[in-house]
PANU-482484 format. One record per residue: residue in three letters; x, y, z of N, C-alpha, C, O in turn; residue number from 0. Coordinates in nm, 2 decimals, decimal comma. Atoms other than C-alpha are relative to their C-alpha. Layout:
// residues N
<ALA; <X; Y; Z>; <X; Y; Z>; <X; Y; Z>; <X; Y; Z>; NUM>
...
//
This chain:
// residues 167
<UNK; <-0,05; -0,09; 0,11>; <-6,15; 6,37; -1,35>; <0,09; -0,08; -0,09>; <0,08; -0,07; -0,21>; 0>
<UNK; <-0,10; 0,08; 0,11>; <-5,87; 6,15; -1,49>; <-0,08; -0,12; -0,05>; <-0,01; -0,21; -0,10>; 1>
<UNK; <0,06; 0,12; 0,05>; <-6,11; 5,90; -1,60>; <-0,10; 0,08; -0,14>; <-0,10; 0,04; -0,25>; 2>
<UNK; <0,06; -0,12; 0,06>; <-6,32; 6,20; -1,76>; <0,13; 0,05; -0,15>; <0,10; 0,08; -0,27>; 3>
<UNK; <-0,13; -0,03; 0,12>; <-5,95; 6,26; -1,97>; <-0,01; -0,10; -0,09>; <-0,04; -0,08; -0,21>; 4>
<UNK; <-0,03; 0,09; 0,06>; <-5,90; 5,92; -2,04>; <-0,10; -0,04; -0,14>; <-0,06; -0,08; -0,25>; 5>
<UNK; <0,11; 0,03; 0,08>; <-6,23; 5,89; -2,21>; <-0,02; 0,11; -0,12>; <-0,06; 0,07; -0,23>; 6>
<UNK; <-0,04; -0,16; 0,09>; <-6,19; 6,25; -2,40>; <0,12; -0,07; -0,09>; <0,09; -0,07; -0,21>; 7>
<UNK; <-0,12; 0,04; 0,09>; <-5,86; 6,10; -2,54>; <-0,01; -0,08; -0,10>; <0,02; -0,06; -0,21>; 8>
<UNK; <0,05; 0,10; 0,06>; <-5,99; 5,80; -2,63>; <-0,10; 0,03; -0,13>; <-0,08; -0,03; -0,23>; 9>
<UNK; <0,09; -0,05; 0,06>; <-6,28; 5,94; -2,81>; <0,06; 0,05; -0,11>; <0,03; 0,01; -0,22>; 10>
<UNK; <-0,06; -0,05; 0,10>; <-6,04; 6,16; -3,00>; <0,07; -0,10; -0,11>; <0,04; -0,12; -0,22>; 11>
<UNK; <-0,08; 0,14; 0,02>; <-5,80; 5,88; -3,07>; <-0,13; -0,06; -0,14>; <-0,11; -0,03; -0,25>; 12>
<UNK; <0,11; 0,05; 0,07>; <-6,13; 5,71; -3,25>; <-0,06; 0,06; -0,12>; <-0,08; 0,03; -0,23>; 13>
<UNK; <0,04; -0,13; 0,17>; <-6,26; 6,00; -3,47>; <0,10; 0,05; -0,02>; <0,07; 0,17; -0,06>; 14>
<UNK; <-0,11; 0,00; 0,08>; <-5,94; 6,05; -3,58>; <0,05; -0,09; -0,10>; <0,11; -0,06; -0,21>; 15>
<UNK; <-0,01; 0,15; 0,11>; <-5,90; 5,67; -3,74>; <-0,12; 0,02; -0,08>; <-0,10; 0,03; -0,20>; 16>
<UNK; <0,10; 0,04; 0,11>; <-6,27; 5,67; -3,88>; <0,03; 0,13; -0,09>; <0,04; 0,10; -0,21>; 17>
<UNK; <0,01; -0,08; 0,07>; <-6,23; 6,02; -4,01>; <0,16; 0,01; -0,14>; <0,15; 0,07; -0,25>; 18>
<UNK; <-0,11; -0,01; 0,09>; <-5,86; 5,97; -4,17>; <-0,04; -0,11; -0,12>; <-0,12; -0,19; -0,11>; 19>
<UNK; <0,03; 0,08; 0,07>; <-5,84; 5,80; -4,49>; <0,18; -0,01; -0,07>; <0,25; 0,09; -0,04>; 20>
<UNK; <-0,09; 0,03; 0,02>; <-5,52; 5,69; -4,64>; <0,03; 0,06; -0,14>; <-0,07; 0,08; -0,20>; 21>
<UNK; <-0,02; -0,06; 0,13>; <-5,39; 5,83; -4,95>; <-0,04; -0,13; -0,12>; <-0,06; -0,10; -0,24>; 22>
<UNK; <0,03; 0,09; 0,09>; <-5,45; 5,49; -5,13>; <-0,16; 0,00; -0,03>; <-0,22; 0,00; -0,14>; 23>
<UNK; <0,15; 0,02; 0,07>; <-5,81; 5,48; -5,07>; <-0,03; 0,15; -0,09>; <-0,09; 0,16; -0,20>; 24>
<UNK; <0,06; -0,13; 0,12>; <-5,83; 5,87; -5,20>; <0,08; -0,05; -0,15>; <0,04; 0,03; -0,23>; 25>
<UNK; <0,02; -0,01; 0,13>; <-5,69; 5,74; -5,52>; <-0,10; -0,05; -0,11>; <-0,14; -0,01; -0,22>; 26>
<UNK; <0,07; 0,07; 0,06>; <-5,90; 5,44; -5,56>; <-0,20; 0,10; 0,02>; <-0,30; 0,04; -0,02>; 27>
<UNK; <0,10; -0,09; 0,04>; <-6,21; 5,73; -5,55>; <0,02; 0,13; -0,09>; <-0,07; 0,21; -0,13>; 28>
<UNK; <-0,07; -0,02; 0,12>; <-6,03; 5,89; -5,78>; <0,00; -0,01; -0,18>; <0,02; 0,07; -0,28>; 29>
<UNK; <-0,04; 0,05; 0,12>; <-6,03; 5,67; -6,04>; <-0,12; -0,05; -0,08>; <-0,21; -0,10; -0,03>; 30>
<UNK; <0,12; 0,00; 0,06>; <-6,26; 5,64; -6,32>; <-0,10; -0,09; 0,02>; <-0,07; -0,20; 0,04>; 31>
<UNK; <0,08; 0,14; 0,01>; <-6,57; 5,43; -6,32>; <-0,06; -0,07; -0,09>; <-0,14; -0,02; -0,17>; 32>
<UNK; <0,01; 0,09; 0,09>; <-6,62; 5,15; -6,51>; <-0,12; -0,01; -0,06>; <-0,20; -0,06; 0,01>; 33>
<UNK; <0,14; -0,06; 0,06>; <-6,91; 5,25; -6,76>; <-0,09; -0,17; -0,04>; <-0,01; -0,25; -0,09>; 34>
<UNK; <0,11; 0,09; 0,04>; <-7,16; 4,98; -6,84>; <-0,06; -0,01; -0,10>; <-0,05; 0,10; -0,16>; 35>
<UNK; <0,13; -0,02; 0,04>; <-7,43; 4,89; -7,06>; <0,05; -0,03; -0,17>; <0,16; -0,07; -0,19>; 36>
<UNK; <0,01; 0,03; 0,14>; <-7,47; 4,86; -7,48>; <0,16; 0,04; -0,04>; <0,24; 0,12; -0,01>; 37>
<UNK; <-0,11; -0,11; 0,05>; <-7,22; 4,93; -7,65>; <-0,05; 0,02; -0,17>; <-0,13; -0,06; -0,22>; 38>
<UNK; <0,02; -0,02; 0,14>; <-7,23; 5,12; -8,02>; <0,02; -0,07; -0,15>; <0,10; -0,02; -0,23>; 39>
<UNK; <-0,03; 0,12; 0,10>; <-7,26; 4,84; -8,30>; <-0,07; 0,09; -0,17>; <-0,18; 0,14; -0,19>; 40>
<UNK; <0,06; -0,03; 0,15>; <-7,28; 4,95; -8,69>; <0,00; -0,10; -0,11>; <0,06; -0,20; -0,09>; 41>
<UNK; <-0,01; 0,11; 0,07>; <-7,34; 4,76; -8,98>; <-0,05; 0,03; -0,14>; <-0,14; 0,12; -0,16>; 42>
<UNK; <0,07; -0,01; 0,12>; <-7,39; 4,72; -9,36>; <-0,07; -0,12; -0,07>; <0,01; -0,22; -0,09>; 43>
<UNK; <0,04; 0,14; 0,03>; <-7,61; 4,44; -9,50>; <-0,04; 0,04; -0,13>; <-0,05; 0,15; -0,19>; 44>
<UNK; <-0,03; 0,04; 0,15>; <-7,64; 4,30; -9,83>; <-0,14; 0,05; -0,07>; <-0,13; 0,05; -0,19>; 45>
<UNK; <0,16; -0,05; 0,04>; <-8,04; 4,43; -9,90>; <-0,02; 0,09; 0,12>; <0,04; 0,09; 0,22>; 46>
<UNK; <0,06; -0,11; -0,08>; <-8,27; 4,72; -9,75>; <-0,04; -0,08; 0,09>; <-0,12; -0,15; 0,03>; 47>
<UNK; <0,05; 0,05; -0,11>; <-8,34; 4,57; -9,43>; <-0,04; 0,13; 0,11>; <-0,08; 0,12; 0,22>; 48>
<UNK; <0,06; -0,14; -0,08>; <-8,41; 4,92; -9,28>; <-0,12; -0,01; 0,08>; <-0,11; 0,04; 0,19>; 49>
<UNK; <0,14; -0,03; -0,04>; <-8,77; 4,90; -9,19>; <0,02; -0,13; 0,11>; <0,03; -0,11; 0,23>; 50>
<UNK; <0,00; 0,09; -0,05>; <-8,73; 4,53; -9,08>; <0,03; -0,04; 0,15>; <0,10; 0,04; 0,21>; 51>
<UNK; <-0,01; 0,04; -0,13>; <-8,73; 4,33; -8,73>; <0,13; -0,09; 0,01>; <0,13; -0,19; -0,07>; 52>
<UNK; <-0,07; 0,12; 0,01>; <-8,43; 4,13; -8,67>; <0,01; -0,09; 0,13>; <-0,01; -0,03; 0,23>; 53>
<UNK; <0,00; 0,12; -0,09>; <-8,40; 3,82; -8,44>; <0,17; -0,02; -0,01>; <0,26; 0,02; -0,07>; 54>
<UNK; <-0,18; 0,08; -0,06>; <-8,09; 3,63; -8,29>; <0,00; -0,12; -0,05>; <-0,10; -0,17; 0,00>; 55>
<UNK; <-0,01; 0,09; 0,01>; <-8,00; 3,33; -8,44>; <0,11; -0,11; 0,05>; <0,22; -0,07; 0,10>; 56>
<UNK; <-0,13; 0,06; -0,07>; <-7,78; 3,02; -8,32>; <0,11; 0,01; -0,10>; <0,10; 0,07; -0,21>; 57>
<UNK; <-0,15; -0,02; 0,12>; <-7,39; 3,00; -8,49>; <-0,05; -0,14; -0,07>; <0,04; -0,20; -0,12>; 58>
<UNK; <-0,01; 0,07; 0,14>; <-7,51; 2,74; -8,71>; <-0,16; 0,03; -0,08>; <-0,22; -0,04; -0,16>; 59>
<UNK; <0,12; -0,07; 0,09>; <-7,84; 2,98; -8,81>; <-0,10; -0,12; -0,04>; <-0,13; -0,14; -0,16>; 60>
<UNK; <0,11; 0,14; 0,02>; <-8,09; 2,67; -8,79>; <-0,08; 0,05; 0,09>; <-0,18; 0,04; 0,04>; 61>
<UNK; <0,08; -0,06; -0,12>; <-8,27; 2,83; -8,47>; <-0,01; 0,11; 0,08>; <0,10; 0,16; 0,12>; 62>
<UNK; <-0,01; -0,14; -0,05>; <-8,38; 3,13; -8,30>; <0,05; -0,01; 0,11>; <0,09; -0,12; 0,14>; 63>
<UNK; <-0,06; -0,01; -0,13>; <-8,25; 3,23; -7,97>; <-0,06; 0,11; 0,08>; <-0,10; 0,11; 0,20>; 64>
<UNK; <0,07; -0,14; -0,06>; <-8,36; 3,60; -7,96>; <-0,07; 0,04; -0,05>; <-0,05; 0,03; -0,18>; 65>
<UNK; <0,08; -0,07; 0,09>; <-8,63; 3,76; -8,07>; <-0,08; 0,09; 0,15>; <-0,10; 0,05; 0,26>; 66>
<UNK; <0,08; -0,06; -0,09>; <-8,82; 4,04; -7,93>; <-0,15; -0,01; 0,03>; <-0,22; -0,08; -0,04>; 67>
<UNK; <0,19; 0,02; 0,00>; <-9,24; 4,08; -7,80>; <-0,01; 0,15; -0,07>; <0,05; 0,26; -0,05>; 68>
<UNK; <0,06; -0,13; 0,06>; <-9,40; 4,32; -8,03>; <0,01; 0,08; 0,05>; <0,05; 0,18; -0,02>; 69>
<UNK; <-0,03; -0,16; -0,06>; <-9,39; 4,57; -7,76>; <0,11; 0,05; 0,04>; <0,12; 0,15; 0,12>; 70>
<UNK; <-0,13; -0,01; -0,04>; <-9,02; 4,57; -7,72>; <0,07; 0,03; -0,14>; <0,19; 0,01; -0,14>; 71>
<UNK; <-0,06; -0,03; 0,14>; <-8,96; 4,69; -8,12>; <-0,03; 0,18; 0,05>; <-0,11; 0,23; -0,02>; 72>
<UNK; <-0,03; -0,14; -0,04>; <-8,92; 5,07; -7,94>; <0,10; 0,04; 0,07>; <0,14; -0,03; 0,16>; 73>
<UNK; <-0,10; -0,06; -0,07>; <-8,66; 5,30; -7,85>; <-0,02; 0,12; 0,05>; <-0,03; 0,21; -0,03>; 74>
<UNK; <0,09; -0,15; -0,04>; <-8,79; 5,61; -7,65>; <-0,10; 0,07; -0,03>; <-0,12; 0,19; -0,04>; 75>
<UNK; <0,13; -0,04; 0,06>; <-9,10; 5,58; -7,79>; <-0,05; 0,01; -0,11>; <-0,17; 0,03; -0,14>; 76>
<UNK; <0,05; 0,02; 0,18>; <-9,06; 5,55; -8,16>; <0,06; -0,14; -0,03>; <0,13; -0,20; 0,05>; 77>
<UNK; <-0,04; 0,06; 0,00>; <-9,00; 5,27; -8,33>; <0,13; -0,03; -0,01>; <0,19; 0,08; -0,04>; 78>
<UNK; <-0,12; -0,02; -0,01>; <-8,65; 5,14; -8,31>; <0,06; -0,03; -0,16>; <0,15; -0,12; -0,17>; 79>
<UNK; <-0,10; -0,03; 0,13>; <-8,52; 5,18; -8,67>; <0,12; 0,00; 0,02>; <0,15; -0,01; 0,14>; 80>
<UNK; <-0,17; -0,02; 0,00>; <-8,15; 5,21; -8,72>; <0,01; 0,15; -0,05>; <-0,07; 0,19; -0,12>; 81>
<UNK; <0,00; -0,13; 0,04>; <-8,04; 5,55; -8,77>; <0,10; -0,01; -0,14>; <0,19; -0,09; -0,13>; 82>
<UNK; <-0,09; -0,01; 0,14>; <-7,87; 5,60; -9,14>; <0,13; 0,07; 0,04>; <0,12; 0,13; 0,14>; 83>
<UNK; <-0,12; -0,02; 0,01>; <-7,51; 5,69; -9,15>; <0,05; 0,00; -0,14>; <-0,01; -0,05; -0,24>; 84>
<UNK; <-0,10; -0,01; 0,15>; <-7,25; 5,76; -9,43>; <-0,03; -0,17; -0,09>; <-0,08; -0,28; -0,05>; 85>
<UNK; <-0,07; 0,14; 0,10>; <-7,17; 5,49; -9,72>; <-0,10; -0,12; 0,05>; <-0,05; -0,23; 0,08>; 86>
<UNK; <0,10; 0,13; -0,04>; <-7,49; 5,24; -9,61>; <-0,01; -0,04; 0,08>; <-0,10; -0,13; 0,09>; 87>
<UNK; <-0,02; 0,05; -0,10>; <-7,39; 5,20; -9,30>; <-0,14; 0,03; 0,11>; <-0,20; 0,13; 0,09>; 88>
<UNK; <0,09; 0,02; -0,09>; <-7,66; 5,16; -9,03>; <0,06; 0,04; 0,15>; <0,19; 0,03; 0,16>; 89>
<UNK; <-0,03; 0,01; -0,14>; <-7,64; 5,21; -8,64>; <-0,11; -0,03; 0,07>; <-0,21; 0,05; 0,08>; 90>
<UNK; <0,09; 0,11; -0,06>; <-7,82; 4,96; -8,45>; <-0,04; 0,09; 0,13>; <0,04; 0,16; 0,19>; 91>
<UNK; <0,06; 0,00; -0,09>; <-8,06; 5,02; -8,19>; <-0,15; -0,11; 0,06>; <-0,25; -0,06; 0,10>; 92>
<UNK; <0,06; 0,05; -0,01>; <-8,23; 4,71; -8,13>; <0,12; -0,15; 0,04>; <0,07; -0,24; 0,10>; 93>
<UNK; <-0,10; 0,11; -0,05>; <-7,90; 4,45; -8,07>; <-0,01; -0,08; -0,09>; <-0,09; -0,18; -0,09>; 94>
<UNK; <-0,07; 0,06; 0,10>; <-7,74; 4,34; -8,36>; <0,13; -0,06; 0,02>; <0,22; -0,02; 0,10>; 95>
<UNK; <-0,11; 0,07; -0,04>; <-7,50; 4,08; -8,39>; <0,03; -0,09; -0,13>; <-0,06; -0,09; -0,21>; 96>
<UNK; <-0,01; 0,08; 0,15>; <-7,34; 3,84; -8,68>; <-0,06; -0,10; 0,03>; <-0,01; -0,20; -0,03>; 97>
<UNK; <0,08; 0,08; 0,04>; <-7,59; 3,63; -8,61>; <-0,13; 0,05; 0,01>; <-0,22; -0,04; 0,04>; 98>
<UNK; <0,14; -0,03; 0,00>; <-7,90; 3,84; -8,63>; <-0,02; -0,07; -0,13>; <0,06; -0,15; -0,17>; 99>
<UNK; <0,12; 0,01; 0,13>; <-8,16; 3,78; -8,95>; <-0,10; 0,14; 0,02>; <-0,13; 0,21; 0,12>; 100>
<UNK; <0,11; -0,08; 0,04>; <-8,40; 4,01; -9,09>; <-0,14; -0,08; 0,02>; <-0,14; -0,20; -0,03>; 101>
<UNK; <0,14; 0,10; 0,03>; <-8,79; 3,89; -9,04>; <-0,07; 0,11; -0,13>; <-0,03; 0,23; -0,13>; 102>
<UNK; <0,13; -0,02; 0,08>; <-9,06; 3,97; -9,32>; <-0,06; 0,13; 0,01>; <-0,10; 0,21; -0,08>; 103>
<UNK; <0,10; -0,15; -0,08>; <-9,23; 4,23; -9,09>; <0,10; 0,09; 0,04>; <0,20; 0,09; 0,10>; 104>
<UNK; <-0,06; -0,14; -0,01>; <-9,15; 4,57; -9,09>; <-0,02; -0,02; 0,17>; <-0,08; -0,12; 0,21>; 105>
<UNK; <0,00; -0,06; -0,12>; <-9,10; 4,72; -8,71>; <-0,18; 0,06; 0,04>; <-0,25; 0,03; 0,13>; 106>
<UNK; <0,13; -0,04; 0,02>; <-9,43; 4,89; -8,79>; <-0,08; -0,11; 0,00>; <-0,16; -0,09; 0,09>; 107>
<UNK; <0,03; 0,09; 0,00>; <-9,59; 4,53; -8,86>; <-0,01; -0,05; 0,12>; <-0,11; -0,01; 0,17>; 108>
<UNK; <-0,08; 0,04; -0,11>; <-9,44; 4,35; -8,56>; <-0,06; 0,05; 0,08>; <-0,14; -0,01; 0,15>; 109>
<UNK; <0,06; -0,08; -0,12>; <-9,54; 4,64; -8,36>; <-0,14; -0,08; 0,04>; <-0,16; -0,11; 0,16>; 110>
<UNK; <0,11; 0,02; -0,01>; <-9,89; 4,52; -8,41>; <-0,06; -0,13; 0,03>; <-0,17; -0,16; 0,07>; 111>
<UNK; <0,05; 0,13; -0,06>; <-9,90; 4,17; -8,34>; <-0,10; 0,03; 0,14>; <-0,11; 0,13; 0,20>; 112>
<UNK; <0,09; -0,02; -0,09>; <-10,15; 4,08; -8,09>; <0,07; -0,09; 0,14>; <0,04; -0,10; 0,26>; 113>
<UNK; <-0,10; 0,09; -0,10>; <-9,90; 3,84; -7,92>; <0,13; -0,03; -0,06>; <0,17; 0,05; -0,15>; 114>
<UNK; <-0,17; 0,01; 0,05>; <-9,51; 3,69; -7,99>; <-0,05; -0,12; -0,07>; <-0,11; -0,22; -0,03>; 115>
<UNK; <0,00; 0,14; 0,04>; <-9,51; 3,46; -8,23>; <0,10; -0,11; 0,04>; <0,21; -0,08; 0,08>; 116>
<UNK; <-0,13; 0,09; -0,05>; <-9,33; 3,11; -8,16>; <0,09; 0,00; -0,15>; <0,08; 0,04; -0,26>; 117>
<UNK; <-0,15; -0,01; 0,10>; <-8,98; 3,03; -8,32>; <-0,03; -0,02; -0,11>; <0,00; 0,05; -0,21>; 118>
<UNK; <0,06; 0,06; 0,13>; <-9,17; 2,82; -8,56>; <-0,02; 0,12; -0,10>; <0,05; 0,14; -0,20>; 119>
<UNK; <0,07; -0,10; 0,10>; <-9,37; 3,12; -8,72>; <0,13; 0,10; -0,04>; <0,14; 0,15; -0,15>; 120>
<UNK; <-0,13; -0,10; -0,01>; <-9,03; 3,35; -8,64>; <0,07; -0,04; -0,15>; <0,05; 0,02; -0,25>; 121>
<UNK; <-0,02; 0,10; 0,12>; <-8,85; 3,08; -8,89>; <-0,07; 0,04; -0,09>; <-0,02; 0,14; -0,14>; 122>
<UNK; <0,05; -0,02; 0,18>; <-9,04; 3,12; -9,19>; <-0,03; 0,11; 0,03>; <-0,12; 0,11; -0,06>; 123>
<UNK; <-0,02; -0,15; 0,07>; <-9,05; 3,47; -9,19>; <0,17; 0,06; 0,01>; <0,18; 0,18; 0,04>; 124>
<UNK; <-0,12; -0,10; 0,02>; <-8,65; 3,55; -9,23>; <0,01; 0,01; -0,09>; <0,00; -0,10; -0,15>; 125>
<UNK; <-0,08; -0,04; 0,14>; <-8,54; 3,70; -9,53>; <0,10; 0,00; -0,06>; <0,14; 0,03; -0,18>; 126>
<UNK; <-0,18; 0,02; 0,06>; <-8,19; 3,64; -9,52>; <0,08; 0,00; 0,16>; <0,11; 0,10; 0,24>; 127>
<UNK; <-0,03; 0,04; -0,13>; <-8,05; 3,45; -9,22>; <0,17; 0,04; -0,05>; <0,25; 0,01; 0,04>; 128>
<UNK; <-0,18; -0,06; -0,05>; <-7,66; 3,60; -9,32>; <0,00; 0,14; -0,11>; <0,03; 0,14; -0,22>; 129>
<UNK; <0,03; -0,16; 0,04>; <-7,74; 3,99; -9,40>; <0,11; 0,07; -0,03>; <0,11; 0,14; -0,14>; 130>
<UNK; <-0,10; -0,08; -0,01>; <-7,41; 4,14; -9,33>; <0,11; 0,02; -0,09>; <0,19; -0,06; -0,13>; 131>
<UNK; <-0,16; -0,05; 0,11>; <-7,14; 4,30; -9,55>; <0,11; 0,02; 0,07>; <0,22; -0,01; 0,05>; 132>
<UNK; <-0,13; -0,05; -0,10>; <-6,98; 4,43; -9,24>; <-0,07; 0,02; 0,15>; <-0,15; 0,11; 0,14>; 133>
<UNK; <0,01; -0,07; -0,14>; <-7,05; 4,48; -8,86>; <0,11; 0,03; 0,06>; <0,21; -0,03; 0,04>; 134>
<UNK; <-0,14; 0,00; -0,10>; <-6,81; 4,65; -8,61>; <-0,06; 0,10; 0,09>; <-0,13; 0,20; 0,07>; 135>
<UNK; <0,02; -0,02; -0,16>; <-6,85; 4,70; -8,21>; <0,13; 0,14; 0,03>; <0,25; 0,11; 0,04>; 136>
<UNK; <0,00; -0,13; 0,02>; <-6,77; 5,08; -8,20>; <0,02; 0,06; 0,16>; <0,00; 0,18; 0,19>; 137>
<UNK; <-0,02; -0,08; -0,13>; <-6,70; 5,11; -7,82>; <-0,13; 0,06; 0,05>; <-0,23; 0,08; -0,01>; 138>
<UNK; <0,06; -0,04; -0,07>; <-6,88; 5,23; -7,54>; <-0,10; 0,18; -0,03>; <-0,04; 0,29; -0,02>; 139>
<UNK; <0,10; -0,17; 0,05>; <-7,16; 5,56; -7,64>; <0,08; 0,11; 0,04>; <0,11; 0,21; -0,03>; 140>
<UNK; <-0,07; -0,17; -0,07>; <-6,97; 5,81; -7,38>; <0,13; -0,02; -0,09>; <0,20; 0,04; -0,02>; 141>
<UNK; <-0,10; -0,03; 0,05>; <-6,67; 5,79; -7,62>; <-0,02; 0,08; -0,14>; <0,06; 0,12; -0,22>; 142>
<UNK; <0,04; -0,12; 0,12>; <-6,83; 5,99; -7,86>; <-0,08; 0,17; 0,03>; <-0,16; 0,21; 0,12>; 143>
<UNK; <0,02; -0,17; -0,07>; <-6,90; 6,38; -7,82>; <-0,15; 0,01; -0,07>; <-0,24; 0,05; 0,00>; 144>
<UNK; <0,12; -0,01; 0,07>; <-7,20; 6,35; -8,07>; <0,02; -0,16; -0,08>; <0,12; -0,17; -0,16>; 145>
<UNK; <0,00; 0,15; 0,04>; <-7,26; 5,96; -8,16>; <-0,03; -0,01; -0,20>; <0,03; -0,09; -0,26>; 146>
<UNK; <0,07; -0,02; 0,17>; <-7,42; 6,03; -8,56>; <0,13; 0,03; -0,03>; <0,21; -0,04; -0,08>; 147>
<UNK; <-0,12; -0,03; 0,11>; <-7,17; 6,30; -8,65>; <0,16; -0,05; 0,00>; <0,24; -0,04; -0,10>; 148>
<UNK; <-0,12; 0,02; 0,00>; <-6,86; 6,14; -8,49>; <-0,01; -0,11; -0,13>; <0,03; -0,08; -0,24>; 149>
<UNK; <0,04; 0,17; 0,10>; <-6,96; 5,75; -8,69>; <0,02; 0,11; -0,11>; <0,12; 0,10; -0,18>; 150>
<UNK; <0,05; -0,04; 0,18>; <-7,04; 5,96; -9,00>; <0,16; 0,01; -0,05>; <0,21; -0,05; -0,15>; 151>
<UNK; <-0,13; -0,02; 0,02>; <-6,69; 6,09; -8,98>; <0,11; -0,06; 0,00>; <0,23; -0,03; -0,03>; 152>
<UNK; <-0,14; 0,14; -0,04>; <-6,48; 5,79; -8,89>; <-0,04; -0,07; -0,14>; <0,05; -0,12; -0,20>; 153>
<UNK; <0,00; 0,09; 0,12>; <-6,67; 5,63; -9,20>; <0,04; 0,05; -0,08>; <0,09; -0,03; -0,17>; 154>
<UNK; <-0,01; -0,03; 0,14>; <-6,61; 5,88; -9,45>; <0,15; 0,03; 0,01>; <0,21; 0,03; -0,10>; 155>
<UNK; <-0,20; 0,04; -0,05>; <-6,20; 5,90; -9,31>; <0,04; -0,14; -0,02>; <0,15; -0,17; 0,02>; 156>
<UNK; <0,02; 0,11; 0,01>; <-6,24; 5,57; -9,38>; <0,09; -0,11; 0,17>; <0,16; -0,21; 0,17>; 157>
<UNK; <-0,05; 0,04; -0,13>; <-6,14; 5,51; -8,96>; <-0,03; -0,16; 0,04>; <0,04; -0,22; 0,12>; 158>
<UNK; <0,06; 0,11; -0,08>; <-6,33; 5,19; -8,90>; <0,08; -0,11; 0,01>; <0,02; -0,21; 0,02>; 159>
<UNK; <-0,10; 0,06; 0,00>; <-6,02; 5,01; -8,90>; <0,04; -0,02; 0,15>; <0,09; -0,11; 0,21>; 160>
<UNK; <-0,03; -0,05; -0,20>; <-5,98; 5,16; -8,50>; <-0,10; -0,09; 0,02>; <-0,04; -0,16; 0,11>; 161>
<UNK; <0,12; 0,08; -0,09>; <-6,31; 4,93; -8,40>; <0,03; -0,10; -0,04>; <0,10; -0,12; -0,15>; 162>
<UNK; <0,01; 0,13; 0,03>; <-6,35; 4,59; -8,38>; <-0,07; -0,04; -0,09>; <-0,19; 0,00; -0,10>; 163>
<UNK; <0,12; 0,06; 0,11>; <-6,49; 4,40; -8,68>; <-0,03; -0,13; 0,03>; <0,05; -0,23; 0,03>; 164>
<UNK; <0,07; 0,10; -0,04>; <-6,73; 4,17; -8,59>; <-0,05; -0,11; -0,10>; <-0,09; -0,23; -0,08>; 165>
<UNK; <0,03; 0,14; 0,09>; <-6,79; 4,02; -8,92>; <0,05; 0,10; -0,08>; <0,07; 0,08; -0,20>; 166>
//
């Protein structure tokens, strides 16, 4: 019987450590989690590049780096345009950077290739390997309640001063 105890005790003893948790770990579940992923980039460039595909270039804009496959110019199923905003400004959905370029081919174009072209052919179709008037990295998406109308409204407050400017 006392062995019968000992083991009863013990037992409790044991699911009482795994089940306790320490007030440190409940804060560190607690605490927010570290969000991921794109973040919200805008931009105004010096000509209509609206329709256009843009590519990544190196920092001294002599070579490509990024460029997408024809079937990667979509965003949930339409093509990935930029959505229009206040005062010219654009909001990227395709991964813009102060070293993109515009190519030749519309999105619509592009789409249609039958394969990727190499850098070679990429190259001679840019239209203007330094586009930008202005880019600025706009923070993480969840920090906006509605992503269009907040942007619209930080541009026309003229806020864009709060984000980073990228170029």
């Amino acid at each position: 019987m006392k062995s019968y105890s000992k083991i009863s005790v013990i037992f409790l003893i044991a699911m009482m450590l795994v089940s306790c948790k320490s007030q440190k770990d409940n804060q560190k579940l607690n605490q927010p989690a570290m969000v991921t992923g794109p973040v919200v980039i805008i931009y105004k460039t010096t000509g209509d590049y609206f329709m256009h595909v843009p590519v990544g270039l190196s920092d001294d804009k002599t070579t490509i780096v990024s460029y997408p496959a024809p079937g990667d110019v979509f965003y949930n199923g339409d093509l990935a345009y930029p959505v229009r905003l206040e005062d010219g400004y654009l909001l990227d959905r395709r991964g813009i950077s102060p070293n993109s370029a515009f190519l030749k081919w519309t999105y619509y174009e592009y789409s249609r290739l039958e394969k990727t072209p190499s850098t070679n052919e990429l190259m001679k179709m840019i239209l203007d390997a330094d586009p930008f008037i202005s880019i600025y990295d706009c923070g993480k998406p969840n920090r906006f309640n509605n992503l269009e109308e907040d942007l619209n409204l930080i541009i026309k407050t003229n806020k864009l001063s709060e984000f980073k400017r990228l170029k």
